[in-house]
N, C-alpha and C positions, 0 to 999 in steps of 0.2 A: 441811739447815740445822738446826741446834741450836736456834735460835729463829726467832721467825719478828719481825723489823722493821716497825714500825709503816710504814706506805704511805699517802702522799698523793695519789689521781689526778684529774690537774686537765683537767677535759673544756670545753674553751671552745665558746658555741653561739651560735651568728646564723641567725636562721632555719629550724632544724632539727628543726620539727614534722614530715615525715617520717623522721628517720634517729634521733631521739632514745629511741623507745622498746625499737627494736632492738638499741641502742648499749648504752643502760642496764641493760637486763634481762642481757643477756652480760656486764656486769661485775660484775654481784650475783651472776651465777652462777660462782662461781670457785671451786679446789678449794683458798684461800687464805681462811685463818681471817678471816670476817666482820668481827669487832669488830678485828683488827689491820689493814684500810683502809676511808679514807674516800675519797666522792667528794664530790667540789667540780667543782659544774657552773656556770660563770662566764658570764651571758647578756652577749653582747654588743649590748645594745641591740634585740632583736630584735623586729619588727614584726607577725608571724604570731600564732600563738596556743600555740608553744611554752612560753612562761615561765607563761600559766595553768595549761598540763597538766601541767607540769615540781610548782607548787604542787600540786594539786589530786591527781599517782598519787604521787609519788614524796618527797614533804614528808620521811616518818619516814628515806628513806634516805640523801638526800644532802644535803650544805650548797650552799644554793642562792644566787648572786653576782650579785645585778642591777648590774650598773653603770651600764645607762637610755643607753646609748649608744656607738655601735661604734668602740673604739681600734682595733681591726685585728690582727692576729694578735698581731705580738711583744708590742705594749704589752696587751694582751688577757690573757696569760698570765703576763707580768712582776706586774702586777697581782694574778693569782688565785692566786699564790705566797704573797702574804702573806697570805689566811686558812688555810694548811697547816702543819699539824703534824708530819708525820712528815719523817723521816731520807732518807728517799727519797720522792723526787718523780718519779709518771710522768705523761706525755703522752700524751692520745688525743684524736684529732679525733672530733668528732659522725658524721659520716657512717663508721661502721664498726661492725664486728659480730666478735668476739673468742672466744678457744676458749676451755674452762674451764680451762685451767692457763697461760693468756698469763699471766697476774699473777705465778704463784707461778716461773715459766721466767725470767720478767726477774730479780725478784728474785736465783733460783740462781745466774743469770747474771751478776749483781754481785756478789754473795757468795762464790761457788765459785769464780770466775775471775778476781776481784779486778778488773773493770774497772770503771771511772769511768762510764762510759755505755755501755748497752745500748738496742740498738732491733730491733724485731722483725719476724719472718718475715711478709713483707709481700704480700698478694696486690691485684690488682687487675682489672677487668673483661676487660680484656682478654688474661688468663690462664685460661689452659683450665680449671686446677683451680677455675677462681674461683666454678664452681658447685656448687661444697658448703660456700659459705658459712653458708647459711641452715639448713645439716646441723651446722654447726661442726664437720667434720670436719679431719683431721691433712693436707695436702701430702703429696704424694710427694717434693715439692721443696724446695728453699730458696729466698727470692726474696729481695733484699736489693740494699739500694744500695751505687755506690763512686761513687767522683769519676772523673770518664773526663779524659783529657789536654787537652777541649776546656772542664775544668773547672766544668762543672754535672754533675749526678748520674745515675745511668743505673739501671736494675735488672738486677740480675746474679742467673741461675739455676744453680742445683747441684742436683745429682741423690741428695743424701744427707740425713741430717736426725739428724745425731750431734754432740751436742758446741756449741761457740761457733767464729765468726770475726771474725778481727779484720778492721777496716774502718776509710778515713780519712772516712766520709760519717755523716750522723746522719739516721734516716728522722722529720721532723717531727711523721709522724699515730702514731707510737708510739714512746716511748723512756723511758726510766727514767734517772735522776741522781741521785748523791750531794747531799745538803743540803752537806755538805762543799767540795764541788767550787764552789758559789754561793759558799763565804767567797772562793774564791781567784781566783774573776774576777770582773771589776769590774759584768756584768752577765748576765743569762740572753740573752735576744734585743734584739739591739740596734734601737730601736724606730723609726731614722729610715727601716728595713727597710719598718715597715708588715707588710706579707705576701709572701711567696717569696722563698725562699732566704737567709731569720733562721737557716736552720737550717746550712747550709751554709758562712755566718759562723761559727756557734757551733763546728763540728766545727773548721773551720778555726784559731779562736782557741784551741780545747781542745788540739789538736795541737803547737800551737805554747809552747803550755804543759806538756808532755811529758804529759797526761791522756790514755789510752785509752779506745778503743770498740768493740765489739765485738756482735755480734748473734747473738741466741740462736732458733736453728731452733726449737725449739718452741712458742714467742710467738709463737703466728698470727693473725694478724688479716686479716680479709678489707676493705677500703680501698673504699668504692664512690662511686672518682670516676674520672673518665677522661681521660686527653687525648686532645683529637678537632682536628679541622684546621680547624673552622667559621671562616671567615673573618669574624666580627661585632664589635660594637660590643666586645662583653665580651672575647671572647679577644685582640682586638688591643691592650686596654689588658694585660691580662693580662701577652701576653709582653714589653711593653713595659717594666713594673714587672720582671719574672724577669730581662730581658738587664741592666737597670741594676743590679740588686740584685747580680747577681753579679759585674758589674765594681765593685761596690763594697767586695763581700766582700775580693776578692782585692789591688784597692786597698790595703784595710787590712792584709792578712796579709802580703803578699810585699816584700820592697825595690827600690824604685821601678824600678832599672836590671830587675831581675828582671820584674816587672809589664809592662813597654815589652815585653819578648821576648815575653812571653805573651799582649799586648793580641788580635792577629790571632786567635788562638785564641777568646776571649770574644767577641771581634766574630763570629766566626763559628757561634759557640756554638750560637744558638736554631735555627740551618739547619742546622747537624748535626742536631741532638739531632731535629730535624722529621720531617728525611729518614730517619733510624733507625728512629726509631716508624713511620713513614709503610711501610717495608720490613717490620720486624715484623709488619701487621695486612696484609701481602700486597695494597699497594698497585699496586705495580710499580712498575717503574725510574724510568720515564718520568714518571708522574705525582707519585712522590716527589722528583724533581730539581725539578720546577715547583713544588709545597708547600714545597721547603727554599728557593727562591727568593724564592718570594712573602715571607718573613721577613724578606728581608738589608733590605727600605725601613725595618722597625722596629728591627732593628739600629743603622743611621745615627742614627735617631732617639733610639735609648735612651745612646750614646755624646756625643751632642750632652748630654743631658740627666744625663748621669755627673759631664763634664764642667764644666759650670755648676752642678753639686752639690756637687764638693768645692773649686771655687774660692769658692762662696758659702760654705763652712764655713771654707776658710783666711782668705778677711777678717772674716768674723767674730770667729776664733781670733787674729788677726792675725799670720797664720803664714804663710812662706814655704811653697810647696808643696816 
């Protein structure tokens, strides 16, 4: 790069007295000229004793966003958009810990390769290499999302770490975007989302607007969150919100006759995507066919409630569906 572009990275944080200090220090530590980005760390209302520590170690380095109460993902960062200044806006969720050239990789990556959006080389627990995170060590691998045919997003491993790939998925906990790209849609995350799969909307609406994406292997970030099978209060709401939000994505993206062929697919989404993982982490057959089962009750349920979402937005709109 001939220069280097001012950088906005907008870290939204709920609760994240243990993953913030980790988070933060790996992004001061970049091999990306200090005074050319800023962090803007957006509290989402948080109840712990994050936002005192956030004041009290880190005051001189970042711009700090109380907003005293939790919009929830999209409207979260929609929001922390407008105290940023630079040309490029990236995304990082709190719980993650970054190599020291993630910043300056995205960047190249937008720059050199001319894409609209980048998002990076993404690890998570349950990746072998995912214990040299706290080394901040390089991947042997690429690990990166696409969109699978049953239309939520899966991680996909490569065995090289040269170059960029193009992708039609956007990984949420890290990605970088033109300020440019923000004049020509009408919004970053659309916030009736809430949280899971704003992101998957967006890549979707990006695509459909001929904008590229593509992800750059040496933006590594190690992600320390996990999907696990616990059958509780929390995950059942969880995939409850993921199954709707994606059939609302694709609602919105596809034309109607289009969406009918593909409904099966999404209904069946959260019980694939179960039984995959569930195979991945060498469950076995048996108990991942019972895992992808145990889903399909909240399937029904998240389609009832798709359903009665965008009929309640068409009388509102007063619009024929």
């Amino acid at each position: 790069m001939e220069s280097y572009p001012f950088v906005s990275i907008i870290i939204l944080s709920y609760n994240g007295m243990s993953y913030l200090e980790n988070c933060l220090n790996s992004v001061m530590d970049q091999d990306y000229p200090r005074h050319r980005y800023e962090i803007i760390v957006a509290d989402n209302g948080s109840t712990d004793n994050s936002v005192s520590f956030l004041e009290s170690k880190y005051e001189k380095d970042i711009t700090l966003v109380k907003f005293g109460i939790n919009n929830g993902f999209a409207k979260g960062n929609n929001l922390a958009v407008k105290y940023a200044k630079g040309d490029l806006l990236v995304f990082l969720n709190q719980d993650t810990i970054v190599h020291n050239q993630w910043l300056s990789a995205l960047v190249k990556g937008i720059h050199d390769n001319n894409y609209d959006v980048c998002h990076s080389n993404m690890l998570f627990p349950r990746n072998a290499e995912f214990e040299k995170a706290y080394k901040r060590e390089f991947p042997e691998n690429i690990y990166y999302y696409e969109l699978t045919k049953y239309g939520y997003v899966n991680q996909v491993i490569k065995n090289h770490n040269e170059g960029t790939i193009s992708t039609r998925a956007i990984a949420g906990g890290s990605f970088i975007i033109k300020r440019s790209v923000l004049g020509e849609i009408e919004y970053l995350f659309d916030e009736k989302f809430g949280m899971y799969n704003e992101d998957t909307d967006l890549a979707l609406r990006l695509s459909q607007e001929g904008f590229t994406i593509g992800v750059v292997p040496s933006s590594v970030v190690y992600h320390f969150t996990s999907f696990n099978f616990k059958f509780n209060k929390n995950n059942i709401w969880k995939n409850l919100i993921m199954i709707r939000n994606r059939m609302m994505a694709y609602w919105k993206a596809l034309k109607r006759e289009d969406f009918i062929y593909f409904l099966p697919y999404l209904i069946f989404s959260q019980s694939h995507k179960t039984f995959t993982r569930s195979v991945e982490v060498k469950n076995g057959i048996i108990k991942s066919i019972l895992l992808a089962t145990s889903v399909m009750p909240l399937s029904i349920i998240s389609f009832i409630w798709f359903i009665s979402s965008i009929l309640k937005e068409a009388i509102i709109k007063g619009q024929y569906i």
